[in-house]
C-alpha positions in Angstrom: -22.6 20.2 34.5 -23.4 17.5 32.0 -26.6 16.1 33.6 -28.8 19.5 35.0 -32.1 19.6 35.6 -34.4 22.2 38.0 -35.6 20.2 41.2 -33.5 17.4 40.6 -29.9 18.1 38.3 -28.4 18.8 41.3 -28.7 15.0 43.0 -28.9 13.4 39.9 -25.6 14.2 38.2 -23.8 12.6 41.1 -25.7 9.3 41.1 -26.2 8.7 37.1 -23.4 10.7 35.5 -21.2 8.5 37.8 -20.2 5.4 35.3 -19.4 7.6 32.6 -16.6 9.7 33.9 -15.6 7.1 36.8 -11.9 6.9 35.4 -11.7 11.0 35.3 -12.6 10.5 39.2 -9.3 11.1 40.7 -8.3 14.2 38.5 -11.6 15.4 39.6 -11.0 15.3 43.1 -7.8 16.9 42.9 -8.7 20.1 41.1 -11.9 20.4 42.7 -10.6 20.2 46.4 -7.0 22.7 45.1 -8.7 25.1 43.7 -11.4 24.9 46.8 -8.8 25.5 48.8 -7.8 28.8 47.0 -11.4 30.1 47.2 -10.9 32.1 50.7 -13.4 35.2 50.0 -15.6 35.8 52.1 -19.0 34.1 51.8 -22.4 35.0 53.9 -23.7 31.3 53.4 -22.1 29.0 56.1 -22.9 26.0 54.0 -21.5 27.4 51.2 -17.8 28.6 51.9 -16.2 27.5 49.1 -18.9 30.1 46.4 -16.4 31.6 44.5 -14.9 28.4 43.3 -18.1 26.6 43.2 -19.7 29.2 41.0 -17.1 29.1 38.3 -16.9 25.3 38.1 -20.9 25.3 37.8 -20.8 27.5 34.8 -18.2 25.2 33.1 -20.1 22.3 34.0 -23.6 23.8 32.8 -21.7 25.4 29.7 -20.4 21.7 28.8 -24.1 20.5 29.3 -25.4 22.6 26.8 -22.6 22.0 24.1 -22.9 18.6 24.4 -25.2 16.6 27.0 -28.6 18.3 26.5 -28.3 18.0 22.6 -27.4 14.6 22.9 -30.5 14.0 25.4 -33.2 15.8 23.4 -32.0 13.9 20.1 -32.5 10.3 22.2 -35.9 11.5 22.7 -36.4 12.6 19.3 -35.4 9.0 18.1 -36.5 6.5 20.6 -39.9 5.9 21.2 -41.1 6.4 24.6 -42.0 2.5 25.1 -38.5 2.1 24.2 -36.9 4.6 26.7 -38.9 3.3 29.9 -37.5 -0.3 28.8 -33.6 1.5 28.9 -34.9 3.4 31.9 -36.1 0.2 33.6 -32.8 -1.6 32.8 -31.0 1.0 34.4 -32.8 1.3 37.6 -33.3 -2.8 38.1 -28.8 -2.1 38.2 -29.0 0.3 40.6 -30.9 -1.7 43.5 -27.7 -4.2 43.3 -26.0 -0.7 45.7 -29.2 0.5 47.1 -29.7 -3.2 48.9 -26.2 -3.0 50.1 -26.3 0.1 51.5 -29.7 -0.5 52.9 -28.0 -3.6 54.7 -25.2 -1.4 55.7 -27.3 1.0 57.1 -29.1 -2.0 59.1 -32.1 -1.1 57.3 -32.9 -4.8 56.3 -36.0 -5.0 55.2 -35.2 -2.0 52.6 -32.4 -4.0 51.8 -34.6 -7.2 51.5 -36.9 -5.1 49.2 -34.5 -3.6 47.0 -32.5 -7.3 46.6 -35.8 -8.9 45.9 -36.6 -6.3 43.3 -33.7 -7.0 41.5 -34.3 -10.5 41.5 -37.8 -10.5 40.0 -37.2 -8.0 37.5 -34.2 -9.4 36.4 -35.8 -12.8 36.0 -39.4 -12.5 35.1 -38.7 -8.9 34.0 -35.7 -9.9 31.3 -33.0 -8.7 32.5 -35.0 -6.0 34.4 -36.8 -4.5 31.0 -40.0 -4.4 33.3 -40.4 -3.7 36.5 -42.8 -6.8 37.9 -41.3 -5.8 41.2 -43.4 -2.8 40.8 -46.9 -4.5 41.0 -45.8 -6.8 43.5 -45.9 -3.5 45.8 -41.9 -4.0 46.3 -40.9 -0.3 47.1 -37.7 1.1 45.4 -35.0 2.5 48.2 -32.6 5.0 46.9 -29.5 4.8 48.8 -25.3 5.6 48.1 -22.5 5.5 50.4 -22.7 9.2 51.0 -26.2 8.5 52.3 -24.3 5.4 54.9 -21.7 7.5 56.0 -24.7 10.4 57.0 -26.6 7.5 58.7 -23.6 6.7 61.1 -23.0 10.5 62.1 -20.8 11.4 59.3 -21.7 15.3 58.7 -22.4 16.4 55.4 -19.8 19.3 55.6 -19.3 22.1 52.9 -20.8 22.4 49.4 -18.8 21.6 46.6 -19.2 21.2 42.8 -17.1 18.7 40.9 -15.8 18.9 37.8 -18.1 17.4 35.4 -20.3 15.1 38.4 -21.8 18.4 39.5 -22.9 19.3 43.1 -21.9 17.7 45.9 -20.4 18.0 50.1 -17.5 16.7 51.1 -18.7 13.9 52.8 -20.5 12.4 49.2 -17.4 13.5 47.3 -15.2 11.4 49.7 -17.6 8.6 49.6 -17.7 8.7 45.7 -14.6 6.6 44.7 -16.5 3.4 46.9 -19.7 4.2 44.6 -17.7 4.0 41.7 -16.3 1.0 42.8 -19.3 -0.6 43.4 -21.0 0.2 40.0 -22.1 -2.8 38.5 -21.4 -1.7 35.3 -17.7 -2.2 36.1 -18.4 -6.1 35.4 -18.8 -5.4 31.9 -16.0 -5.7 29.1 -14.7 -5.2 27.0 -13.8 -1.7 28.0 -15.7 -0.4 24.7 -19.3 -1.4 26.0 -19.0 -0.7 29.1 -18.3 3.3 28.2 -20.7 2.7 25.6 -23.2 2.0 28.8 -22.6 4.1 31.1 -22.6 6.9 28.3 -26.3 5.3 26.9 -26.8 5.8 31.2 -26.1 9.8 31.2 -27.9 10.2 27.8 -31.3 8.5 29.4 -31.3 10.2 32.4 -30.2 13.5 31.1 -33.4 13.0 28.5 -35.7 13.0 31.9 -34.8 16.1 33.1 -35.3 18.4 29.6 -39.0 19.4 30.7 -37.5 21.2 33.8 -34.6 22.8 32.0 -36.6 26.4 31.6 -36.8 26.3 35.8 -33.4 26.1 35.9 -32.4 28.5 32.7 -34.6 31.2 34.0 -33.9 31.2 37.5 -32.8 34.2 38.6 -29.8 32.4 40.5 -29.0 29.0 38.1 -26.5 28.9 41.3 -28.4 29.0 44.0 -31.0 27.4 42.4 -28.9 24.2 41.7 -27.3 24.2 45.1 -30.5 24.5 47.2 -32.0 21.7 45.6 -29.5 19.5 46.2 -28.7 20.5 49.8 -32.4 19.6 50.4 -32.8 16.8 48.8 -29.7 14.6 50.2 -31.4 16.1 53.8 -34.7 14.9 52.8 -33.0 11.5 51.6 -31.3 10.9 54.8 -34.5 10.5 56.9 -35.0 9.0 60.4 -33.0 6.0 61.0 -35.0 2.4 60.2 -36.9 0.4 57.9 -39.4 3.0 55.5 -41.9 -0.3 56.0 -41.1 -0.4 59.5 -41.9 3.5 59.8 -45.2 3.1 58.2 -45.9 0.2 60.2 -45.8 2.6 63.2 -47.2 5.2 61.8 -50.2 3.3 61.1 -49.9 2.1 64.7 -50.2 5.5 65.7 -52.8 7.1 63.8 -54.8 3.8 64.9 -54.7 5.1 68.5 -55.2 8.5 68.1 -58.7 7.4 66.5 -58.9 4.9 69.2 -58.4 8.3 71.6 -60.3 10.6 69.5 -57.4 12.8 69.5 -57.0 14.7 66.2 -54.2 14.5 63.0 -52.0 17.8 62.8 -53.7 18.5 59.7 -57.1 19.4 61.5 -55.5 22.5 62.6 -54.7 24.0 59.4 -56.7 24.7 56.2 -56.4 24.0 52.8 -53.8 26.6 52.2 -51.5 25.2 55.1 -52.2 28.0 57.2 -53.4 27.3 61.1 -56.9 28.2 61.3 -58.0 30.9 63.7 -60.8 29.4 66.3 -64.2 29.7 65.6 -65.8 32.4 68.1 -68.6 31.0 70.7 -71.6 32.4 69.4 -73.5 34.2 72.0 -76.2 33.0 74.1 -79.8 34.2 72.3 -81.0 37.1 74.5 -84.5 36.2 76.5 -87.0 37.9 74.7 -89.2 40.6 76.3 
């Protein structure tokens, strides 16, 4: 795959890979989901029925990553200085709240929404354009979001596993709900047609450049595979969360904890040590014997 990375190549592909290959979308789909449909050997991974196919189009994928993506990456970071590349890095983020907001709103999460619309209005005005992230020291969180992540927040299951030709891993449910996040790119707004490639490639490059310290997790993995596709199957579970505001959450959470104290009833965490393991009780020690 063009953007691969240890903990994080496996979601990241899909959501920053995206502009630059948004026209090859529909071939993708179609040879992805064919030849999916002639993988039919047996597999021992319920998540995972479609391995055989999957595997192959992760080796061409990670094969065209190292002939032409990584090189590209590591001589960005040769060239650009690092203040430089978190100002790139900054502008690219402030576009992507535009589709976190809506999907926030869509998800009825408003005040994410409200966060991630107000970030992009600070840092694009007193930011320049979103160069610097103001939004950052007002405390405004940053909210993640795609439709993949809306149609899971309504019930949609993830279904199967699937790699795409070049956007990487991905289910069914986020391949389906990748033409709408193409759609929506913002970077579709720009023309001529030249500069906006010329973007979203400079948008692949950037990212890809963030993920070459975890390359050697990924390279010597005994599984590149597996190793790719747990990642991302965890991650898009961890994303999805429990329905509601992340502020709202908190709120309560804080509520909470409040009243336990109030209570004197004890945090999870007292039961376990610093290893994570429950602690055994602490014996009763004996009653002194009377002397004499």
């Amino acid at each position: 795959m063009f953007v691969t990375s240890a903990m994080t190549a496996a979601q990241t592909l899909p959501a920053q890979a995206r502009p630059a290959w948004r026209m090859l979308a529909p071939a993708a789909f179609a040879i992805a989901f064919a030849t999916a449909g002639c993988a039919s050997a047996p597999t021992n991974d319920p998540s995972d029925p479609f391995a055989p196919y999957n595997r192959g189009m992760d080796q061409i994928n990670r094969d065209l990553d190292h002939a032409v993506l990584r090189p590209a990456a590591r001589g960005y970071q040769k060239v650009v200085p690092d203040p430089l590349r978190m100002v790139i890095s900054n502008v690219f983020a402030n576009v992507s709240d535009v589709w976190s907001a809506a999907n926030s709103a869509l998800q009825l999460k408003l005040r994410n929404a409200g966060e991630d619309a107000a970030r992009f209005a600070i840092n694009t005005v007193l930011g320049f354009g979103g160069m610097f992230d103001i939004a950052e020291r007002m405390n405004l969180e940053r909210h993640r979001e795609d439709f993949g992540l809306t149609l899971g927040h309504w019930g949609v299951p993830a279904g199967p596993y699937v790699v795409l030709p070049l956007f990487g891993p991905s289910s069914v449910r986020d391949a389906l709900a990748l033409p709408v996040d193409l759609l929506a790119t913002p970077l579709r707004q720009v023309s001529p047609a030249a500069d906006r490639t010329a973007l979203a490639a400079g948008w692949a490059v950037d990212t890809r450049s963030k993920l070459l310290a975890v390359d050697p997790f990924v390279d010597n993995a005994p599984d590149p595979y597996l190793f790719l596709r747990d990642a991302y199957l965890q991650r898009r579970e961890g994303q999805k969360g429990p329905r509601g505001d992340t502020a709202a959450r908190r709120e309560g959470d804080a509520r909470a904890a409040d009243a336990n104290n109030a209570t004197g009833a004890h945090d999870a965490t007292d039961a376990t040590d610093a290893t994570g393991v429950a602690k055994e009780a602490e014996p009763t020690p004996a009653p002194p014997k009377p002397a004499g």
